[in-house]
N, CA, C and O atoms as CSV, one atom per row, in Angstrom:
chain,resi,resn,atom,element,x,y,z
A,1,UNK,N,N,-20.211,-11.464,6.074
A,1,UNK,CA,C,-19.826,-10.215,5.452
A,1,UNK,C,C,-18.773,-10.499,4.373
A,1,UNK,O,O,-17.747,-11.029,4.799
A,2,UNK,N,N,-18.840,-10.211,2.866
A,2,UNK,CA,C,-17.697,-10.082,2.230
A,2,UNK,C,C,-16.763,-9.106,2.346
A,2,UNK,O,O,-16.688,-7.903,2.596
A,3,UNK,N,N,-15.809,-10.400,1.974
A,3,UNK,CA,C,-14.434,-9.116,1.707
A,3,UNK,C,C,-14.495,-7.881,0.551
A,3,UNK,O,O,-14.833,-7.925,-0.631
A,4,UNK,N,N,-14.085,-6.904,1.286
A,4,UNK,CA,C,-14.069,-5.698,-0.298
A,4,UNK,C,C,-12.954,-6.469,-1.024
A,4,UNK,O,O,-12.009,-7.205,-0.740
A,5,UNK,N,N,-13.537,-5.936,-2.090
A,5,UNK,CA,C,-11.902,-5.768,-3.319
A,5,UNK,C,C,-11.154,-4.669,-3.240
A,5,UNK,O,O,-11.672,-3.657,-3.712
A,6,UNK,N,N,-9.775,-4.539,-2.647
A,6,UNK,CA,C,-9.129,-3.858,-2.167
A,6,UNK,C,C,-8.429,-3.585,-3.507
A,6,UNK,O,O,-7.392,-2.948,-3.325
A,7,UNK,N,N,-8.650,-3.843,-4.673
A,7,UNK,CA,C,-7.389,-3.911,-6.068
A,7,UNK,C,C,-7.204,-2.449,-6.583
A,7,UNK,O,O,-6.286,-1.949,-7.234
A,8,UNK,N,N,-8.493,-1.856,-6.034
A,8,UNK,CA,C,-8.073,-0.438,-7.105
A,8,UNK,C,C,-7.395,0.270,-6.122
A,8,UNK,O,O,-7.061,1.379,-6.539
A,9,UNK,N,N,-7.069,0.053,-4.992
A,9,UNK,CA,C,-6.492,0.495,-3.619
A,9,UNK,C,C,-5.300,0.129,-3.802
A,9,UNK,O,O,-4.409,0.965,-3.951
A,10,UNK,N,N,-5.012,-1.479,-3.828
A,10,UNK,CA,C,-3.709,-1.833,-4.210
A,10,UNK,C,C,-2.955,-1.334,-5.415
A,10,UNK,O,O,-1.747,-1.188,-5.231
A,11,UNK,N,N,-3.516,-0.984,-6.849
A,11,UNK,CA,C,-3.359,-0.395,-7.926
A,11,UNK,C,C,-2.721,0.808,-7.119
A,11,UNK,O,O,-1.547,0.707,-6.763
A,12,UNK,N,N,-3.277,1.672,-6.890
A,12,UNK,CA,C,-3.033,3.129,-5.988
A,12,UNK,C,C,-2.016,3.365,-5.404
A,12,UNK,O,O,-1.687,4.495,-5.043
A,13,UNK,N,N,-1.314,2.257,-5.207
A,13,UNK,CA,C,0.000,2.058,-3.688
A,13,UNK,C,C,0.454,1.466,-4.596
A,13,UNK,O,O,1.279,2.328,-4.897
A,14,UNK,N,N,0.675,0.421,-5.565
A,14,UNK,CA,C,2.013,0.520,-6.447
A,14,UNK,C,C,2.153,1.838,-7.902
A,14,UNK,O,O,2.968,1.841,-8.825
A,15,UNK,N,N,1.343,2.554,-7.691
A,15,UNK,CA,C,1.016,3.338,-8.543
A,15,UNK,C,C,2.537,4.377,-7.575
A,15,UNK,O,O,3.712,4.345,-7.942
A,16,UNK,N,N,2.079,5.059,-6.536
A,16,UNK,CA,C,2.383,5.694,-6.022
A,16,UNK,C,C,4.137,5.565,-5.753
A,16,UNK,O,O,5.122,6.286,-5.910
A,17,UNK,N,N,3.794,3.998,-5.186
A,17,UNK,CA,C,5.750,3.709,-4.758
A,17,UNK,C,C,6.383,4.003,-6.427
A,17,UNK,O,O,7.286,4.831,-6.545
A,18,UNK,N,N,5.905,3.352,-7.540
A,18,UNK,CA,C,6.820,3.711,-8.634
A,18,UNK,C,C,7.246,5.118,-9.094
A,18,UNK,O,O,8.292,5.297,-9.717
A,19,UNK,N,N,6.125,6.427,-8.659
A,19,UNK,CA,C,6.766,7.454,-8.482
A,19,UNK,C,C,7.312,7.801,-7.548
A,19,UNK,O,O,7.548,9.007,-7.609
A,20,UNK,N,N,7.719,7.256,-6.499
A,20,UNK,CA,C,8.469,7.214,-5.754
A,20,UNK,C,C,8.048,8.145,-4.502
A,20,UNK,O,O,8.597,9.139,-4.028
A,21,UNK,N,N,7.298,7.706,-4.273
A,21,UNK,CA,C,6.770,7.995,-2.867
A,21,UNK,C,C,6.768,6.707,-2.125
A,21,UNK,O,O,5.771,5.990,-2.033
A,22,UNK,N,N,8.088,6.407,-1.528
A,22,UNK,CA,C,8.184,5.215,-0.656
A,22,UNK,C,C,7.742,5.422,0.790
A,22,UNK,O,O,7.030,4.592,1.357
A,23,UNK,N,N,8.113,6.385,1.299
A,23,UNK,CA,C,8.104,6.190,2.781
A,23,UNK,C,C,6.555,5.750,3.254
A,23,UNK,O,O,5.702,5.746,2.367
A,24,UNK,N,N,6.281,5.493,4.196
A,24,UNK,CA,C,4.989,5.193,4.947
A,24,UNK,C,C,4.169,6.281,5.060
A,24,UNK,O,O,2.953,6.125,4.953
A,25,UNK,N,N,4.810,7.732,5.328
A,25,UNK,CA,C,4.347,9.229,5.666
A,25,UNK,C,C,3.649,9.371,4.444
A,25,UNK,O,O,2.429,9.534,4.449
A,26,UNK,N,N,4.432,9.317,3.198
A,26,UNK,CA,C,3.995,9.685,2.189
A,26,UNK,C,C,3.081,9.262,1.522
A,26,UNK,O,O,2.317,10.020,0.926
A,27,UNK,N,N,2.959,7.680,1.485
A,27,UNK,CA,C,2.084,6.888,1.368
A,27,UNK,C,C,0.720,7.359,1.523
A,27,UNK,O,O,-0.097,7.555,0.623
A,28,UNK,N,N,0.549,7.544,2.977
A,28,UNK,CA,C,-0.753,7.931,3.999
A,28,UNK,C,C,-0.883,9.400,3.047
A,28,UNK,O,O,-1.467,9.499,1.968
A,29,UNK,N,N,-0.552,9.894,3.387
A,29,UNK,CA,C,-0.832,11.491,3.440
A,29,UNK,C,C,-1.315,11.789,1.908
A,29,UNK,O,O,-2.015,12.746,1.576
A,30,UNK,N,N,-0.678,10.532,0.834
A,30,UNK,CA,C,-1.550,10.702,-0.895
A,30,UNK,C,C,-2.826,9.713,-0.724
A,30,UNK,O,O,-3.797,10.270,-1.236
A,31,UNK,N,N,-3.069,8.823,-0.348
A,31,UNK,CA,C,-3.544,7.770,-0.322
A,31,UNK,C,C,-4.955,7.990,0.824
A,31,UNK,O,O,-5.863,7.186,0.612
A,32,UNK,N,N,-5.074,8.479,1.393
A,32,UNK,CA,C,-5.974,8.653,2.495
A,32,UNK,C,C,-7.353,8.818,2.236
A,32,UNK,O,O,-8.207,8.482,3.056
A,33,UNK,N,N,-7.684,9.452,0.842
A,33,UNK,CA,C,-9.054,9.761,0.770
A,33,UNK,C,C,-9.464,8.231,0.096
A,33,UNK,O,O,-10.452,7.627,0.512
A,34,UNK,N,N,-8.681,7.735,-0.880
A,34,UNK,CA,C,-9.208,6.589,-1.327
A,34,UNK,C,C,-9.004,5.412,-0.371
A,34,UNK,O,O,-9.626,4.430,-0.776
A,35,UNK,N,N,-8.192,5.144,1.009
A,35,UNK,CA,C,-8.766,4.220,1.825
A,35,UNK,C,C,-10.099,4.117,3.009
A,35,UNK,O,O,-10.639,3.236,3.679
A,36,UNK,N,N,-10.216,5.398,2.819
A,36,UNK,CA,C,-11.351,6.127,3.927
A,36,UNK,C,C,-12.571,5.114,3.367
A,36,UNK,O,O,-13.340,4.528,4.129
A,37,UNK,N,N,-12.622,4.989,1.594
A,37,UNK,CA,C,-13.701,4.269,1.280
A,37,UNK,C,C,-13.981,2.867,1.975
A,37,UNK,O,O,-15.065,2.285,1.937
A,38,UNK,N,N,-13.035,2.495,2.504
A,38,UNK,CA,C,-12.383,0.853,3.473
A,38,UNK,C,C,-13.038,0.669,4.393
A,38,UNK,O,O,-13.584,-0.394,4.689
A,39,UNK,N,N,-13.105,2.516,5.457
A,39,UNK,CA,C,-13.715,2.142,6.548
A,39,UNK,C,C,-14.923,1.706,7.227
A,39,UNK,O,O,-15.907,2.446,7.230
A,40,UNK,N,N,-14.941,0.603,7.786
A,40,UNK,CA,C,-16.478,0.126,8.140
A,40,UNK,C,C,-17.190,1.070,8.972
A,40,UNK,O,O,-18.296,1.511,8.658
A,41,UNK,N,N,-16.304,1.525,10.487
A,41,UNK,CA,C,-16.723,2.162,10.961
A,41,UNK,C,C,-16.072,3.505,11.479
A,41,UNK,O,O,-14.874,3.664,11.716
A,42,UNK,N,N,-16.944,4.319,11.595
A,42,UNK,CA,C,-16.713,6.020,11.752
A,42,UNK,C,C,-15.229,5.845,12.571
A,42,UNK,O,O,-14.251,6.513,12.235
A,43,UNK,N,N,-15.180,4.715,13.857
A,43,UNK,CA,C,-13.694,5.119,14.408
A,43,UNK,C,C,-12.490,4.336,13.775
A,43,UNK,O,O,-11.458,4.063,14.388
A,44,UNK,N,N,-12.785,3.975,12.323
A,44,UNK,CA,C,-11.669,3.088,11.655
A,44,UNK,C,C,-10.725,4.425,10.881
A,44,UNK,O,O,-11.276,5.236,10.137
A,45,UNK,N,N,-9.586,4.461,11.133
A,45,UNK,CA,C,-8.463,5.227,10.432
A,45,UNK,C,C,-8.158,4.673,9.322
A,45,UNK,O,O,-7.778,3.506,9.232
A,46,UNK,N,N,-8.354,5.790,7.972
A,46,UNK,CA,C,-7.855,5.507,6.716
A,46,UNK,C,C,-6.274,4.904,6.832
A,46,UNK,O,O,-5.963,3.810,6.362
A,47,UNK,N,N,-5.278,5.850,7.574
A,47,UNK,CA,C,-4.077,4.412,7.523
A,47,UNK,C,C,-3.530,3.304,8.209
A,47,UNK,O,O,-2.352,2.951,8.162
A,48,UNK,N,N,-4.743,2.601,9.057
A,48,UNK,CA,C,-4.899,1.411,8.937
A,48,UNK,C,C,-5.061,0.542,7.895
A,48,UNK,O,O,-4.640,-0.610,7.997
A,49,UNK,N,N,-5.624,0.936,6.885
A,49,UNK,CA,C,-6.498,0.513,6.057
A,49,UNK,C,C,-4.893,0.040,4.924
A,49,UNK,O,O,-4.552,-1.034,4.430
A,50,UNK,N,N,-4.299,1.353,4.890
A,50,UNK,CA,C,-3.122,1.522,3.861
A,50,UNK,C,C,-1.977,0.327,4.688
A,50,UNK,O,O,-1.353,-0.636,4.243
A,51,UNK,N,N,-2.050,0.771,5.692
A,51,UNK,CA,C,-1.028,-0.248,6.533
A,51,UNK,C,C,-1.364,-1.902,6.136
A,51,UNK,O,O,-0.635,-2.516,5.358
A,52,UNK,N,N,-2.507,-2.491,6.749
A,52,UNK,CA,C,-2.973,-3.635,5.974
A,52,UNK,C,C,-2.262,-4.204,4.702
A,52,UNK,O,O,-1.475,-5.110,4.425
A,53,UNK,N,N,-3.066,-3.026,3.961
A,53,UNK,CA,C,-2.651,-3.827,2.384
A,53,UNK,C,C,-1.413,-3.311,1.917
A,53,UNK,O,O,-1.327,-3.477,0.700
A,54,UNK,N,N,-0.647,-2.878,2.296
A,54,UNK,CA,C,0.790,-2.402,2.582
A,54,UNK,C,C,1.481,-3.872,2.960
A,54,UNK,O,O,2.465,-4.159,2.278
A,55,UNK,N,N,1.157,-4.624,3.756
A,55,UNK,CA,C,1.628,-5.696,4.643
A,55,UNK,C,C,0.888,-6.791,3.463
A,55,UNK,O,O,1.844,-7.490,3.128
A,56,UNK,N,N,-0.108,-7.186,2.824
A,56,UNK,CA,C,-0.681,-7.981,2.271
A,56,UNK,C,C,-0.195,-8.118,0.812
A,56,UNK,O,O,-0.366,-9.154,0.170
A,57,UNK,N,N,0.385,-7.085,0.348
A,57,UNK,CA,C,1.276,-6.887,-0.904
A,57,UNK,C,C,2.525,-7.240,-0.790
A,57,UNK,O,O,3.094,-7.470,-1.857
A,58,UNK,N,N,3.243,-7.376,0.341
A,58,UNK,CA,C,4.625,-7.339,0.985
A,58,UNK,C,C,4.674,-9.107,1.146
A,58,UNK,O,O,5.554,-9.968,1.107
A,59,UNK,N,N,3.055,-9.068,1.365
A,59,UNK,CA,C,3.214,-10.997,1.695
A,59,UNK,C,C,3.294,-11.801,0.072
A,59,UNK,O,O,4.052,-12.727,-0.216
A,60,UNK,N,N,2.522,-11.298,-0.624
A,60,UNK,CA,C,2.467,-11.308,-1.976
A,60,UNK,C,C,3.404,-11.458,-2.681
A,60,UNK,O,O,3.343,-11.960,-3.804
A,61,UNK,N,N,4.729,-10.920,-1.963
A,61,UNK,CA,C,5.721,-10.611,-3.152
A,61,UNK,C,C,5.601,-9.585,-4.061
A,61,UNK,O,O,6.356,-9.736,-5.022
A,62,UNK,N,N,4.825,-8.459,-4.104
A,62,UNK,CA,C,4.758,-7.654,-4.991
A,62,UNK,C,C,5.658,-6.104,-4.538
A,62,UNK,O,O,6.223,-5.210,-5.169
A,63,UNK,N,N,5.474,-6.325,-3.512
A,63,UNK,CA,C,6.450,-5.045,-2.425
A,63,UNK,C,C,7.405,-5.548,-1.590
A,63,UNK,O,O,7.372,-6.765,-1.410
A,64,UNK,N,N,8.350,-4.833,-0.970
A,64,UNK,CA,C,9.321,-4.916,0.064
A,64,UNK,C,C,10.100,-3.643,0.412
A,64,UNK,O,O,10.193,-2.640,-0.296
A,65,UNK,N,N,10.789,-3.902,1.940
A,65,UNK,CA,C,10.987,-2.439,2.819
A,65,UNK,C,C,11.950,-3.063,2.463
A,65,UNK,O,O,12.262,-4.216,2.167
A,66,UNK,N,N,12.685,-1.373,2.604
A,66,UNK,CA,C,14.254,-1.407,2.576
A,66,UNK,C,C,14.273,-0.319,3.902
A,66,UNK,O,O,13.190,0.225,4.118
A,67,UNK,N,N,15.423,0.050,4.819
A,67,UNK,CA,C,15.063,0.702,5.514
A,67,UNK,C,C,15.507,2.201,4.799
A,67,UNK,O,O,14.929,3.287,4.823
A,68,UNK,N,N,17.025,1.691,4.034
A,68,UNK,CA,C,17.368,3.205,3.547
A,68,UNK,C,C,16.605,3.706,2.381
A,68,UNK,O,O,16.754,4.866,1.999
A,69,UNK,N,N,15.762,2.852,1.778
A,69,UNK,CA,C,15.170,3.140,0.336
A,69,UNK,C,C,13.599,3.148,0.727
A,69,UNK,O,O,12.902,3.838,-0.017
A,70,UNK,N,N,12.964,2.505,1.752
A,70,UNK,CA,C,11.725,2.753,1.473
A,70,UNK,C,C,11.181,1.681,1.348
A,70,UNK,O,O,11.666,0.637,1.785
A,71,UNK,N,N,9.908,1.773,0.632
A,71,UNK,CA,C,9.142,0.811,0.275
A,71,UNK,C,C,8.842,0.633,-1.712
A,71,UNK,O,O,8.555,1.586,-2.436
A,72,UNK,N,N,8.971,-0.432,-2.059
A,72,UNK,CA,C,9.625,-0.784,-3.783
A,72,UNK,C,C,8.584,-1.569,-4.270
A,72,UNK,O,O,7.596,-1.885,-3.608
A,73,UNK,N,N,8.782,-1.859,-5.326
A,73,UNK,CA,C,8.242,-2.632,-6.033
A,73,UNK,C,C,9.055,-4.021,-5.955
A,73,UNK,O,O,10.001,-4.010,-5.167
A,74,UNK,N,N,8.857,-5.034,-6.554
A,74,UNK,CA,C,9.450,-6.722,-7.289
A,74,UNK,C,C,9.031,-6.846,-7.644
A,74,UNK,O,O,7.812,-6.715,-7.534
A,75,UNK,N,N,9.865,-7.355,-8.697
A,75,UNK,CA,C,9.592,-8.544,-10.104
A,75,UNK,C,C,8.850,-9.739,-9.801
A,75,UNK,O,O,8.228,-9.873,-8.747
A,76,UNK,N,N,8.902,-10.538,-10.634
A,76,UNK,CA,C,8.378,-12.068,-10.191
A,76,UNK,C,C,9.411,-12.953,-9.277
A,76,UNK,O,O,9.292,-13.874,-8.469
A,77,UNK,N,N,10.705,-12.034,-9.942
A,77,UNK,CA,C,11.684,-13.050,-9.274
A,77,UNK,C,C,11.879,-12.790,-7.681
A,77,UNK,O,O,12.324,-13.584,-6.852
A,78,UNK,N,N,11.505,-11.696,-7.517
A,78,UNK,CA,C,11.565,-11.253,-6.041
A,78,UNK,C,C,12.402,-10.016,-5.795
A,78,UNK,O,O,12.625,-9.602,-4.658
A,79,UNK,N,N,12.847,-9.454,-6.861
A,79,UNK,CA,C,14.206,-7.975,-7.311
A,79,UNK,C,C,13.825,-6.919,-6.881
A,79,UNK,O,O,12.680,-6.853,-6.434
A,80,UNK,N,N,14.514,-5.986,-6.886
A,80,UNK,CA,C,13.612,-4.671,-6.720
A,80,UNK,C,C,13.730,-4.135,-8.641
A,80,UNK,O,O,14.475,-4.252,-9.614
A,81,UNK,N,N,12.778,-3.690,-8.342
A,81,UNK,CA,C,12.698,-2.805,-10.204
A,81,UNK,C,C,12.254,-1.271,-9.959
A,81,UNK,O,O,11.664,-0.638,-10.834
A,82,UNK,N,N,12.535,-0.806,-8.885
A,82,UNK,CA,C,12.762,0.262,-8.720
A,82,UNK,C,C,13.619,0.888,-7.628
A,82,UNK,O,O,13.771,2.109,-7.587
């Protein structure tokens, strides 16, 4: 089975944190119809899906939690830029 391309998903979720919808709640609750496309099967939850690549961007270096701020963007260098 191939992997989907999750990019226009990932696009979507740094789209979102730069207007500043950090929290996890918020995340889910904009984001939900376009991870639903993710699910393989009928009992898979769209924010699983967000959670994942939430965590896979975070490994990336492209995101990071703060607890009082949320969830951000980084630079290359590893900064927050928002």
């Amino acid at each position: 089975m191939a992997t989907p391309d999750y990019s226009s998903l990932d696009a979507e979720i740094l789209t979102q944190i730069a207007q500043s919808n950090r929290t996890y709640t918020a995340l889910v609750s904009r984001l939900e119809n376009e991870a639903k496309v993710f699910c393989t099967t009928p009992k898979q939850e769209p924010w699983r899906v967000i959670n994942r690549r939430l965590q896979a961007l975070r490994k990336k270096g492209q995101i990071g939690f703060n607890t009082k701020l949320g969830w951000r963007r980084r630079n290359t260098a590893g900064e927050y830029i928002d």
